[in-house]
C-alpha positions as CSV (number, residue, x, y, z in Angstrom):
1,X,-45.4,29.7,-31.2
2,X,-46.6,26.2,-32.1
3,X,-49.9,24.9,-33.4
4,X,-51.0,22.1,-32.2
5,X,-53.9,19.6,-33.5
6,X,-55.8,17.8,-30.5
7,X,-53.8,14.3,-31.3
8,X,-50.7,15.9,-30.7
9,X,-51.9,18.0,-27.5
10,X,-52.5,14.5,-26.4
11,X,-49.6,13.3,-27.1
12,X,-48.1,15.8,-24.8
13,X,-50.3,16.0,-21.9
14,X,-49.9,12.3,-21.7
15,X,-45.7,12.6,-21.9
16,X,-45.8,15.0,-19.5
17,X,-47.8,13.1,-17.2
18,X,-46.8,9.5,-17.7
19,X,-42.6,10.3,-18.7
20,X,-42.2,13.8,-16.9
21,X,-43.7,12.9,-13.8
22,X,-45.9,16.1,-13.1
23,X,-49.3,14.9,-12.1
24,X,-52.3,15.6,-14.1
25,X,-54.0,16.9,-11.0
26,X,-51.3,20.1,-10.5
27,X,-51.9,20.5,-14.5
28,X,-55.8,20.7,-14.2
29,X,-55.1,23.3,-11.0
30,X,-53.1,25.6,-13.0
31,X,-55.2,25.3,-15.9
32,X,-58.3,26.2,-13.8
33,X,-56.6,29.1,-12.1
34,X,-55.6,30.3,-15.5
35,X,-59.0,30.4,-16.8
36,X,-60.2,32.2,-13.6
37,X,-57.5,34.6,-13.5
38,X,-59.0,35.4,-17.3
39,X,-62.9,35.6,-16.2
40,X,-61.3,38.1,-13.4
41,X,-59.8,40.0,-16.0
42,X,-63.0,40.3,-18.0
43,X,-65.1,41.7,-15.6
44,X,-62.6,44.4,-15.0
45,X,-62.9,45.4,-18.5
46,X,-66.3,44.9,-18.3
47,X,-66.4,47.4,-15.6
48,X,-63.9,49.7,-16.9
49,X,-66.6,50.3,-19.5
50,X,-64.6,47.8,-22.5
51,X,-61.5,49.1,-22.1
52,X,-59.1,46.2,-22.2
53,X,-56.8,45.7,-19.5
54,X,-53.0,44.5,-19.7
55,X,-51.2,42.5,-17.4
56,X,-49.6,45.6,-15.7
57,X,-52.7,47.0,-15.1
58,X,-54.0,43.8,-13.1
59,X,-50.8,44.0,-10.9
60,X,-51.3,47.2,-10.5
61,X,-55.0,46.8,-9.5
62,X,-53.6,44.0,-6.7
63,X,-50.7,46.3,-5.4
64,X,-53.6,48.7,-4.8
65,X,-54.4,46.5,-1.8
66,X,-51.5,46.9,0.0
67,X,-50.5,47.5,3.6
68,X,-48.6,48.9,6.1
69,X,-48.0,48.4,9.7
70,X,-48.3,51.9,10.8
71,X,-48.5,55.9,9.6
72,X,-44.8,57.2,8.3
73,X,-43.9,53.8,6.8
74,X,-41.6,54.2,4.1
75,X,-43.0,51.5,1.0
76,X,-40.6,48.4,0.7
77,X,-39.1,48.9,3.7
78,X,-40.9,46.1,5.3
79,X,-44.5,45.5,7.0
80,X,-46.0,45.3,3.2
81,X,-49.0,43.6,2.4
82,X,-49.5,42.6,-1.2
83,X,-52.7,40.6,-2.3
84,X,-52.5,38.5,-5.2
85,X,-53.5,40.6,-8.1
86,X,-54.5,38.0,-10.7
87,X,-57.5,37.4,-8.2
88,X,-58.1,40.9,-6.8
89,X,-60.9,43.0,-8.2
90,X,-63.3,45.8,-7.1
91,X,-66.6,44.9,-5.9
92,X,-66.5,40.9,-6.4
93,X,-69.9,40.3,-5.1
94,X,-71.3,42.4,-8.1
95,X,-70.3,39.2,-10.5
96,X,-72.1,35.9,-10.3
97,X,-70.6,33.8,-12.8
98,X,-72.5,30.6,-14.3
99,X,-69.7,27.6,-14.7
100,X,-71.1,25.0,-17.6
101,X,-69.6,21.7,-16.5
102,X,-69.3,19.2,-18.7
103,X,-67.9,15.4,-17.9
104,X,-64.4,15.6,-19.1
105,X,-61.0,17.1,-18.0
106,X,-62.8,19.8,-19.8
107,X,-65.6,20.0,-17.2
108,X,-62.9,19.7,-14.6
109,X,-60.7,22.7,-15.6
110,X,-63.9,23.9,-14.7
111,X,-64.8,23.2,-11.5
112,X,-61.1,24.1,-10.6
113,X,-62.0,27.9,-12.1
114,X,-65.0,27.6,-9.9
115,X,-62.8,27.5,-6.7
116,X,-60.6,30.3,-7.2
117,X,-63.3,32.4,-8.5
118,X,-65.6,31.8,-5.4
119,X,-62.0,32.8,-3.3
120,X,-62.0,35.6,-4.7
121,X,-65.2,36.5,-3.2
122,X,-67.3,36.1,-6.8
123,X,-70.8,34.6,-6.5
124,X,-70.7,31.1,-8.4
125,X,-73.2,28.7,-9.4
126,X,-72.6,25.1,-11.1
127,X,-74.1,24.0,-14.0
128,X,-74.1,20.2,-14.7
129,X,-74.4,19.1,-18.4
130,X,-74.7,15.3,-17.5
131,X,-75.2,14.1,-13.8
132,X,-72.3,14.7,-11.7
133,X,-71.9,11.2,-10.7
134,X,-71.0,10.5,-14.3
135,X,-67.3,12.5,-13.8
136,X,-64.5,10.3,-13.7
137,X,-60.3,10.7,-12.3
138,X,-59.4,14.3,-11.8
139,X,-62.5,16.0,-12.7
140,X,-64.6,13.7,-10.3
141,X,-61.9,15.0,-7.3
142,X,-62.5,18.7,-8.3
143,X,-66.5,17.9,-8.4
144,X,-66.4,16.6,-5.2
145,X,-64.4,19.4,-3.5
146,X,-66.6,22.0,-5.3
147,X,-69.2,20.3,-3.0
148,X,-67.1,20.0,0.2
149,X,-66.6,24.3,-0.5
150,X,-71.0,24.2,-0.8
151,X,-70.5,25.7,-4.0
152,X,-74.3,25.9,-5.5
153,X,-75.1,22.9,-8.1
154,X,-78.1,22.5,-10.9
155,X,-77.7,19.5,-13.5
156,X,-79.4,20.2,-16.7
157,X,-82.6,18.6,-16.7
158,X,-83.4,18.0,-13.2
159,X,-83.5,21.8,-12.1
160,X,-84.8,25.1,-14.3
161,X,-81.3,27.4,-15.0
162,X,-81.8,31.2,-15.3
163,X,-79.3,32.4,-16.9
164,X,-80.9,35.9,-16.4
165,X,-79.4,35.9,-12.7
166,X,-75.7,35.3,-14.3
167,X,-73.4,38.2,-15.4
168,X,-71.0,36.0,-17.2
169,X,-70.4,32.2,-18.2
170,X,-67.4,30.3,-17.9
171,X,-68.2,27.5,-21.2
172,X,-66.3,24.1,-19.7
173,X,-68.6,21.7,-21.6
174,X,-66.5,20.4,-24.8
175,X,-62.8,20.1,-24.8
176,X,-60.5,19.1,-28.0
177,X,-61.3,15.4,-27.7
178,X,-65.0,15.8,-29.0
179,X,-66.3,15.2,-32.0
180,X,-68.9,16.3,-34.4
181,X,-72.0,18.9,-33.6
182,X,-73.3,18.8,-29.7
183,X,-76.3,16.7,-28.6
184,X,-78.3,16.6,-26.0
185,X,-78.1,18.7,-22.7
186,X,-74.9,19.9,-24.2
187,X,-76.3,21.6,-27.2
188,X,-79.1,23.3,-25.1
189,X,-76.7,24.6,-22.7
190,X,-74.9,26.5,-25.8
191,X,-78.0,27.5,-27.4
192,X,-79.0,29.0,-23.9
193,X,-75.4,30.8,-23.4
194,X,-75.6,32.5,-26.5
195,X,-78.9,33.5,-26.2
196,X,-78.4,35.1,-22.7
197,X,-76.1,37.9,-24.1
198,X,-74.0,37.6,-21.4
199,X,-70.0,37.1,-21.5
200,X,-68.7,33.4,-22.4
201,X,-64.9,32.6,-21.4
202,X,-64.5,29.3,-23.3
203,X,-61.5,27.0,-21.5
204,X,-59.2,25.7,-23.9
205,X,-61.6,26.1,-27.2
206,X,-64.9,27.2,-27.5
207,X,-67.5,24.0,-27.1
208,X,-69.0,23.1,-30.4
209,X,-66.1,24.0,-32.0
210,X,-63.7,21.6,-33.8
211,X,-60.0,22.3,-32.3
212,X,-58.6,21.2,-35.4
213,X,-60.1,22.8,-38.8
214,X,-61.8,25.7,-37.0
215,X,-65.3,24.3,-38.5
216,X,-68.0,25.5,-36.0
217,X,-71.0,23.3,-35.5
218,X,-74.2,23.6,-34.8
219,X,-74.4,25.3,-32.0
220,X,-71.2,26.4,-30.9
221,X,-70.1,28.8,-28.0
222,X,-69.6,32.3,-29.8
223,X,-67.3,33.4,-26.6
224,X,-65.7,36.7,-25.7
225,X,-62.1,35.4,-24.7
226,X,-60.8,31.8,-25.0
227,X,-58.8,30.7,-22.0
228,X,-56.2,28.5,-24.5
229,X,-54.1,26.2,-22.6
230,X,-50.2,25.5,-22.7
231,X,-50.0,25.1,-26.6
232,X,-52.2,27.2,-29.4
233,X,-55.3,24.8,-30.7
234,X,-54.8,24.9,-34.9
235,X,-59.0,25.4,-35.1
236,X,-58.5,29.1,-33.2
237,X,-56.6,30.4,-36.1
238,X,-59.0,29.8,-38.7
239,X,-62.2,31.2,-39.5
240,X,-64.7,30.7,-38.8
241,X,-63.5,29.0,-35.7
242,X,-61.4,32.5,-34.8
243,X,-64.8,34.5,-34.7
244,X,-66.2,32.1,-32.2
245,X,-62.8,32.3,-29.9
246,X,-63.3,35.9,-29.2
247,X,-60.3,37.0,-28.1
248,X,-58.0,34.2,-27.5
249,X,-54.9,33.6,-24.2
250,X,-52.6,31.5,-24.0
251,X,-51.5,30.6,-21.2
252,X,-49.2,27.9,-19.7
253,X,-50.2,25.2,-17.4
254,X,-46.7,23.4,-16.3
255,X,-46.4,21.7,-19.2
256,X,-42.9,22.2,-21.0
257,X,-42.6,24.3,-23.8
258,X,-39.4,22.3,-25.2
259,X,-42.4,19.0,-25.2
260,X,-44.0,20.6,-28.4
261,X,-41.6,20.3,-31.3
262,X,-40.9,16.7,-30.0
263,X,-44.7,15.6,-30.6
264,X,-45.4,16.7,-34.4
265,X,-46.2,20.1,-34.3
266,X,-45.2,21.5,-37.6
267,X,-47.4,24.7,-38.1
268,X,-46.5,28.3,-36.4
269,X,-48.4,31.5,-35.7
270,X,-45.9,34.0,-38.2
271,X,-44.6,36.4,-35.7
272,X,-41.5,38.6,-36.0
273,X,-39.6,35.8,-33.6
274,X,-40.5,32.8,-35.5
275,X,-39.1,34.6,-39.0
276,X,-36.2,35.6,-37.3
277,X,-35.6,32.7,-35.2
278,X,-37.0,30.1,-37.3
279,X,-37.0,31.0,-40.4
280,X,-33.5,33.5,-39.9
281,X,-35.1,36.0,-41.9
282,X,-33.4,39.9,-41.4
283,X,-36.8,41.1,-41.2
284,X,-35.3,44.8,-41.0
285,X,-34.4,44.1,-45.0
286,X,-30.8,46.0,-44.0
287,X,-28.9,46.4,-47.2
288,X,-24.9,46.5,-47.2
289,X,-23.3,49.9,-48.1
290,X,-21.3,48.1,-50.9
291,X,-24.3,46.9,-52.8
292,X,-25.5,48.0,-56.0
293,X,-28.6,47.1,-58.6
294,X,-27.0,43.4,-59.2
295,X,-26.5,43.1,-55.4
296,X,-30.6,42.3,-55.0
297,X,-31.9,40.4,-58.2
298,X,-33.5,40.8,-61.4
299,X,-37.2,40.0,-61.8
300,X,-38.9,38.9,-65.0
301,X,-42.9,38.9,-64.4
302,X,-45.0,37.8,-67.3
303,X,-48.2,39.1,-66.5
304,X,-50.9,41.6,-67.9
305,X,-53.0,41.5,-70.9
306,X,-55.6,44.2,-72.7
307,X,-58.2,44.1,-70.2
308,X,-56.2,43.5,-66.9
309,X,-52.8,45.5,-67.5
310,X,-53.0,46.7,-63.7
311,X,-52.6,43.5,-62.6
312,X,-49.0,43.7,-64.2
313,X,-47.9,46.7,-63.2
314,X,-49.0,46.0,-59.4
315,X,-46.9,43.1,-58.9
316,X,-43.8,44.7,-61.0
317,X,-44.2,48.0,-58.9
318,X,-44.6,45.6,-55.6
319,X,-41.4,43.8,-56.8
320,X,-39.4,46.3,-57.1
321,X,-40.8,47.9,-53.3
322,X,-40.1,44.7,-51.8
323,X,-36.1,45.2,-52.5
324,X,-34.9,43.7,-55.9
325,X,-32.7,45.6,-58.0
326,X,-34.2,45.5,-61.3
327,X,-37.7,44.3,-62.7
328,X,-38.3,43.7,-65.8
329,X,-42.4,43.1,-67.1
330,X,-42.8,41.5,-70.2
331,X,-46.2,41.8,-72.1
332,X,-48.0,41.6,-74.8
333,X,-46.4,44.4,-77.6
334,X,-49.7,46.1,-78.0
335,X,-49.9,47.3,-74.5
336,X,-46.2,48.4,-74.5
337,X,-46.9,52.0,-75.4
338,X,-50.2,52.2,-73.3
339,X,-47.8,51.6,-69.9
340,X,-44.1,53.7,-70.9
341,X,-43.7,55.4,-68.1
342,X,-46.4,54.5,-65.2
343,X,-43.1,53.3,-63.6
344,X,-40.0,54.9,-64.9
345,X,-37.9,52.1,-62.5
346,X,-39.3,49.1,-64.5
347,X,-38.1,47.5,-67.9
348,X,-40.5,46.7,-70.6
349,X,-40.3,43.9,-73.2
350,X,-42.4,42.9,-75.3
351,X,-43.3,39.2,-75.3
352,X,-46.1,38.2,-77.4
353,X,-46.8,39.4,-81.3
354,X,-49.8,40.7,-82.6
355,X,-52.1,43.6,-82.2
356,X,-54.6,42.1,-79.6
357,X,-52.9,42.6,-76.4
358,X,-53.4,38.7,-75.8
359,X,-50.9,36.2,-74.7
360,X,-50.2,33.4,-76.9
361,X,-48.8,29.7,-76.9
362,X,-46.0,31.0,-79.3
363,X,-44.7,33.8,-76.7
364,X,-43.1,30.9,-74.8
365,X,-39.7,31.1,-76.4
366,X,-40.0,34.6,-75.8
367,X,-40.5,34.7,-71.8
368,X,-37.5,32.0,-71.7
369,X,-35.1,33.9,-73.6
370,X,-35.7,36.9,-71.6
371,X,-35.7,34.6,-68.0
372,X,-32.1,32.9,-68.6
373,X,-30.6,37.0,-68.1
374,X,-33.3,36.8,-64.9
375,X,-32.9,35.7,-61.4
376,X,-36.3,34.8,-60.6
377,X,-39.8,34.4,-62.7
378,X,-43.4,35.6,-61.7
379,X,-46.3,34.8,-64.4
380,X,-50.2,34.7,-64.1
381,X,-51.3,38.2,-62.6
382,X,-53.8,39.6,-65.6
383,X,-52.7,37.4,-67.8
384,X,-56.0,35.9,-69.0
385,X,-56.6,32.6,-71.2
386,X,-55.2,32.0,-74.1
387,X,-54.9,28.6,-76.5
388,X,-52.5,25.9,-75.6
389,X,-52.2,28.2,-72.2
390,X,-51.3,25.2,-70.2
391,X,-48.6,24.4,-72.3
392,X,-47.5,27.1,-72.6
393,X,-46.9,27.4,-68.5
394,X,-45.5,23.5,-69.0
395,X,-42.4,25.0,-70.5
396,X,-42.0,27.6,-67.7
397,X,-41.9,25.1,-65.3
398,X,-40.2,22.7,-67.4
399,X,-37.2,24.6,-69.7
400,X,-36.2,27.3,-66.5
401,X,-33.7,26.5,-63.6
402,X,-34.7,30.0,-62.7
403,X,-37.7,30.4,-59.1
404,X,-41.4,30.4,-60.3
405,X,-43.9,32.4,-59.1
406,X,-47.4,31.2,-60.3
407,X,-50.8,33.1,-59.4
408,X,-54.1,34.1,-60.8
409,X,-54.8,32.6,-64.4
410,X,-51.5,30.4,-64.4
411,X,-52.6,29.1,-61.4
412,X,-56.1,28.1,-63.3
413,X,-53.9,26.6,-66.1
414,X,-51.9,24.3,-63.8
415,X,-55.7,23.4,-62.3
416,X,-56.6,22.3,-66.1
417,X,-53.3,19.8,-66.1
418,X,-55.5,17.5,-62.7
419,X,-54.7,17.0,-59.1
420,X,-51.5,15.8,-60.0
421,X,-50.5,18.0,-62.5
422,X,-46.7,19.2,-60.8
423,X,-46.0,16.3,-60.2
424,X,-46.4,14.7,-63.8
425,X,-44.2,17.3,-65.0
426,X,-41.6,16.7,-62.8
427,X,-40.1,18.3,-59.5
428,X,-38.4,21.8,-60.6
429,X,-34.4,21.8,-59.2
430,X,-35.3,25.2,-58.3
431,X,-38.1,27.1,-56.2
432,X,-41.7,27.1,-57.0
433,X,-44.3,29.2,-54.8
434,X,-48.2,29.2,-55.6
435,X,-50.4,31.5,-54.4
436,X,-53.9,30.3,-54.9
437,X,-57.1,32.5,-53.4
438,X,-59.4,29.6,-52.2
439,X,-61.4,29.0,-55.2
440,X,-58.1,27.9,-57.3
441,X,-56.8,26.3,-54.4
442,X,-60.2,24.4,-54.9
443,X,-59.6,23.8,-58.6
444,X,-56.2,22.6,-58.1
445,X,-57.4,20.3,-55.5
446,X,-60.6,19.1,-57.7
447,X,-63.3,20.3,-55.0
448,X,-65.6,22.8,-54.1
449,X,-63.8,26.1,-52.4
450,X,-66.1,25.6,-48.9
451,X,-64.8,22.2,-48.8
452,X,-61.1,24.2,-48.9
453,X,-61.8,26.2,-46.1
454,X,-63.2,24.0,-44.0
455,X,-59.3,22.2,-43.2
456,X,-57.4,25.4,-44.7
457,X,-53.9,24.0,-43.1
458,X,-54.8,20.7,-43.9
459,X,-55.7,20.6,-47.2
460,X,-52.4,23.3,-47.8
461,X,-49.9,21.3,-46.1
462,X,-50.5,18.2,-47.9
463,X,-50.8,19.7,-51.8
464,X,-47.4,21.2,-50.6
465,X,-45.7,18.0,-49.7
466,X,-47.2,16.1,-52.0
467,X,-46.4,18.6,-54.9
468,X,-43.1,19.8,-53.6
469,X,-43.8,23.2,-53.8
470,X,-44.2,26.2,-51.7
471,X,-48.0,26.9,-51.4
472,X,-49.3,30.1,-50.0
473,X,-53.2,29.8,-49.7
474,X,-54.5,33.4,-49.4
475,X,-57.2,34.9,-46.9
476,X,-57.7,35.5,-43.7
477,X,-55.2,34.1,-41.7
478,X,-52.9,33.1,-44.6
479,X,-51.3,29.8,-44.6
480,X,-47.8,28.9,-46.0
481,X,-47.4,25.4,-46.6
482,X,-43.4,24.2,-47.5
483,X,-42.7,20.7,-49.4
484,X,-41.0,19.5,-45.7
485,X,-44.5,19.9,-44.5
486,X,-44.0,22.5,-42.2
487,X,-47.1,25.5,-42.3
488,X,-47.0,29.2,-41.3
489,X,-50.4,30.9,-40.2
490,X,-50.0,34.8,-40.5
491,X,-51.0,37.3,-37.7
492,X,-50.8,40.6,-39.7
493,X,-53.3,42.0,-42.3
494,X,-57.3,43.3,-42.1
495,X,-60.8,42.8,-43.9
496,X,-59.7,45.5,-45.9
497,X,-57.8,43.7,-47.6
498,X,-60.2,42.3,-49.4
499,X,-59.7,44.2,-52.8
500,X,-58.5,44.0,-56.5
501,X,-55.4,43.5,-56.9
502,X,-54.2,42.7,-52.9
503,X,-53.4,39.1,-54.6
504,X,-51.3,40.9,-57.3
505,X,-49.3,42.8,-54.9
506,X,-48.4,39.5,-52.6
507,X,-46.9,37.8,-56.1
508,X,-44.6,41.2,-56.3
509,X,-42.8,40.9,-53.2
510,X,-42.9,37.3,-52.9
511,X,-41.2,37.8,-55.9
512,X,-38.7,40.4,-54.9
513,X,-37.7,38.9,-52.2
514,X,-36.6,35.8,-53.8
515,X,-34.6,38.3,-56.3
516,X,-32.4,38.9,-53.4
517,X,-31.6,35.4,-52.1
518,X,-34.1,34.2,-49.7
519,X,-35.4,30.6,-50.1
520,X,-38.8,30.0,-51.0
521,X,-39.7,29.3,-47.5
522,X,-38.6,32.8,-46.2
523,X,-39.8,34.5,-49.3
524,X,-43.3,33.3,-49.1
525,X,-43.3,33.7,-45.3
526,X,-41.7,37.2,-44.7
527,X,-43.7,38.4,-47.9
528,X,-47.2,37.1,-46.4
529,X,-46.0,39.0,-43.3
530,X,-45.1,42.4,-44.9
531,X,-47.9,42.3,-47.2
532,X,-50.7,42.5,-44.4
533,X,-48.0,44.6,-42.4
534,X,-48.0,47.4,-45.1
535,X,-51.6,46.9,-45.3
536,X,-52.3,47.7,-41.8
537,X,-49.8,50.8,-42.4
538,X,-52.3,52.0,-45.3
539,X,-55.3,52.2,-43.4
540,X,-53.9,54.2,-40.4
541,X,-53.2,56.9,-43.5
542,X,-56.1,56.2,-45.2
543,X,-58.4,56.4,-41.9
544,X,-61.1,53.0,-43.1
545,X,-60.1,49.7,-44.4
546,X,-63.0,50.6,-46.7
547,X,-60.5,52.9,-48.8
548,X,-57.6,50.7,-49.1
549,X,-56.3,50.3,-52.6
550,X,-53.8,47.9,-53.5
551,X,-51.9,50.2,-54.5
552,X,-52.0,51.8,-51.1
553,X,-50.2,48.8,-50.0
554,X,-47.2,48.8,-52.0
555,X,-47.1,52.8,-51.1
556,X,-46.5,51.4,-47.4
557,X,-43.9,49.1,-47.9
């Protein structure tokens, strides 16, 4: 599924319009009739005391009113009656929905809801945000045939709105074209929506909302379900704009799905279709029945030091879970004997001398001797900071035709070489994946971590293309950025998550999985998506996200 940004959702409402043909009033109908069918589906659930209720379960609700055209009929015989179920519900006239209307197509989508609720016998009232003579094109035709139907009108300012006599609000105020925090009439309507505790389906994103980062201003429609239309808005994937989206549809309008991929779009929701389709990954890992060891890769990580040695041995265990044949962990040769046997599978080497279980500049030569017998490199997890540390990680990147995983502390010495530090030492002829937490994707980047999140696919897809690496920037909703500038957001994964050493565990099976010949683009991806995959396996065993371990995750792999 494609991403969109509100330029290129423009782009392709106006092709599809203007080249295509279809008018922009049948597109504003369907989209209103989408949102309704939505607000219908609500207060089901609503009434079904918060039980959600699937698609079958609404046709089923509208074959419930069917017909016959005498006793003895036999069903589909003939005489049936079958009322439309998207717009069928018990008890209609228990609902009275308020419909916030603001001035745009927005507004419009609207006033089109507003029709097909009050058909299907629900009580609706209107709620102007600016005076309705200020409605232009298609959302002036659906304002004035809301008033030919009599449906009831009150414009902010000129009449008191209690929102106490509502049992739900459709949120039609902002679409993707606005800008910046609401003003005005606008703002109070949103204020007075969230205060009134009642229901909110936002159409197309939630108003006060910015439909490209995900930023939410002040104030901003915190809605139950978002009504998104034809193509996914990049701001209801991202936190903190995915809290305010509630639960989030998307549904098609008329506009053709082919039209996306010919308008920019380069970022995708990571689902099992996309990494098969897309990205041709076999995401049932099959293995052939001739294969041995060799078959899958050999992974060198250099990783771990005296106070952080778990961070080693997560990602080496992770490696060799995710697939690769062999894993080999080189360390410091004071810790050697502390970790002999925590994982009979996994090599040891030592890699740095001395008795301090610390890295040093010298151990270099060391990591690439060991790499040129390797198929792919990891470094950074536990590996702390050492003297001439950057350097040291220059030669990695530098002396190795081998993939390079960087993380945690390598990531920080690749920050200390500026902004444009992979680039001054040169594009690497083979794969490079990062995978920077915010706070060293801020560092790399040269600004503050909330200044990161507030355009997490921005700011990722351009270090990526600009660098020419793979960059996988970790959180909720992971984004994978590729040097062709084309993003990933991942769908799989919890809050529980949010432990020492998940980070660790992601740099072990992005790192077995390049071991066994995918690219860096599928690695990254399909690693991302198996990580939070296995995570969400852990917690059904464990019985709270509270519990999880990292360790719990490789277990579920």
């Amino acid at each position: 599924m494609f991403i969109v940004t509100a330029e290129q959702m423009r782009a392709v409402d106006e092709h599809t319009i203007h080249k295509l043909g279809i008018p922009a009033a049948s597109l504003m109908e369907n989209a209103g009739r989408a949102i309704a069918e939505e607000v219908i589906a609500l207060c089901r659930e609503e009434s079904a005391g918060g039980k959600v209720v699937e698609h079958k379960r609404r046709r089923e609700q509208g074959e419930a009113q069917r017909a016959h055209t005498g006793p003895g009929d036999r069903q589909g015989s003939g005489g049936d009656i079958i009322a439309d179920p998207a717009l069928v519900m018990a008890h209609p006239a228990d609902q009275h929905c308020y419909m916030l209307i603001g001035k745009g197509n927005n507004g419009g989508d609207g006033l089109v809801a507003a029709r097909h609720l009050l058909e299907a016998g629900l009580g609706v009232t209107l709620i102007y945000a600016d005076a309705p003579e200020s409605l232009r094109g298609e959302a002036a035709v659906q304002r004035d045939a809301a008033g030919q139907l009599g449906i009831p009108a009150l414009v902010h300012g000129r009449e008191a709105v209690d929102f106490s006599r509502c049992t739900g609000i459709v949120d039609a105020l902002l679409g993707t074209g606005s800008q910046g925090a609401p003003r005005g009439a606008y703002a109070a309507l949103i204020e007075a929506a969230n205060d009134s505790g009642k229901p909110v389906v936002s159409a197309d994103v939630p108003s006060g909302l910015n439909a490209d980062t995900g930023e939410v201003y002040e104030p901003c429609i915190q809605a139950r379900v978002t009504v998104c239309l034809a193509l996914l808005k990049r701001g209801l994937v991202q936190y903190p704009g995915a809290t305010a989206a509630g639960r989030i549809v998307v549904r098609a309008i008329g506009i053709p799905a082919r039209l996306a991929p010919e308008h920019g779009p380069t970022v995708r929701l990571l689902t099992e279709e996309v990494m098969r389709g897309a990205l041709n990954v076999d995401t049932d890992r099959l293995r052939a029945p001739d294969g041995h060891k060799g078959t899958y890769g050999h992974v060198l990580l250099a990783a771990g030091s005296l106070p952080m040695s778990g961070a080693g041995l997560l990602s080496a265990k992770a490696a060799l879970r995710a697939g690769c044949g062999l894993a080999t962990w080189a360390l410091p040769a004071a810790l050697l004997p502390h970790v002999i046997g925590s994982v009979p599978e996994l090599m040891l080497a030592a890699a740095a001398d001395g008795d301090s279980g610390e890295w040093n500049a010298a151990s270099a030569e060391a990591v690439l001797r060991l790499a040129e017998s390797r198929d792919v490199i990891a470094t950074g997890p536990g590996l702390g900071r050492f003297e001439g540390d950057t350097g040291w990680l220059r030669r990695l990147w530098q002396q190795t035709d081998r993939p390079l995983v960087i993380d945690a502390d390598a990531l920080n010495m690749l920050a200390d070489a500026g902004p444009s530090g992979p680039r001054d030492w040169g594009r690497r002829s083979a794969a490079t994946v990062l995978t920077p937490h915010p706070g060293e994707m801020g560092r790399l980047l040269g600004m503050p971590t909330p200044e990161v999140q507030r355009d997490r696919i921005g700011h990722a897809a351009r270090y990526a293309r600009e660098q020419g690496v793979t960059l996988v920037l970790k959180g909720a909703r992971t984004v994978i950025a590729t040097p062709s500038g084309e993003a990933y957001i991942n769908t799989t994964g919890h809050a529980g998550m949010a432990t020492g050493g998940a980070g660790d565990v992601l740099t072990g099976i992005i790192t077995g999985l390049l071991a066994q010949g995918l690219s860096a683009e599928q690695a990254a991806a399909f690693g991302v998506y198996l990580h939070g995959q296995a995570a969400e396996q852990a917690v059904l065993r464990r019985g709270n996200p509270a519990s999880l371990l990292a360790g719990d995750i490789i277990d579920a792999l």
